[in-house]
C-alpha positions, 0 to 999 in steps of 0.5 A: 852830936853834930858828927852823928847828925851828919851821918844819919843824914847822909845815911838816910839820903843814900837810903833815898837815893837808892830806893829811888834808884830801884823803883826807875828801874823796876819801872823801866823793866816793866815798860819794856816788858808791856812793849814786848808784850804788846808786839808779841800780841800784834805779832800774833794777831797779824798772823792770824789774820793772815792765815784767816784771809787765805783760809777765807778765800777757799771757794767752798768752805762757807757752804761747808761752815753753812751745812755743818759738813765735817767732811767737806771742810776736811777736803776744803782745808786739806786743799789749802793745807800746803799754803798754811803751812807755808805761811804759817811756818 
């Protein structure tokens, strides 16, 4: 009796232990993953600030946006066309 005691003990404790065991280390992988998700995001966000900063210094593209005039935001983009791409890749 005392013999089955200990093994059912011993059995529920590795049990435990690498139940335990899986959920650190589902933890730790779903943490990375946020990790990477958010430099991903900042990543992402960086550029497009980056890219709207030289987007913004084309000289006539605000009165292009104000008059709604498609055409002239073609020239005003097809001028910076060259830079974003460069910086952009």
């Amino acid at each position: 009796m005392l013999l089955l005691v200990l093994v059912a003990l011993f059995v529920w404790l590795g049990h435990h232990h690498l139940t335990q065991q899986l959920e650190q280390s589902r933890q730790g992988h779903h943490e990375r993953q946020q990790r990477e998700i958010r430099l991903a995001m900042q990543r992402s966000a960086d550029n497009l600030r980056q890219l709207a900063g030289l987007t913004a210094n084309a000289p006539d593209l605000g009165n292009a946006l104000a008059q709604n005039d498609d055409e002239g935001l073609r020239t005003v983009l097809a001028a910076q066309w060259p830079s974003l791409q460069l910086e952009a890749g």
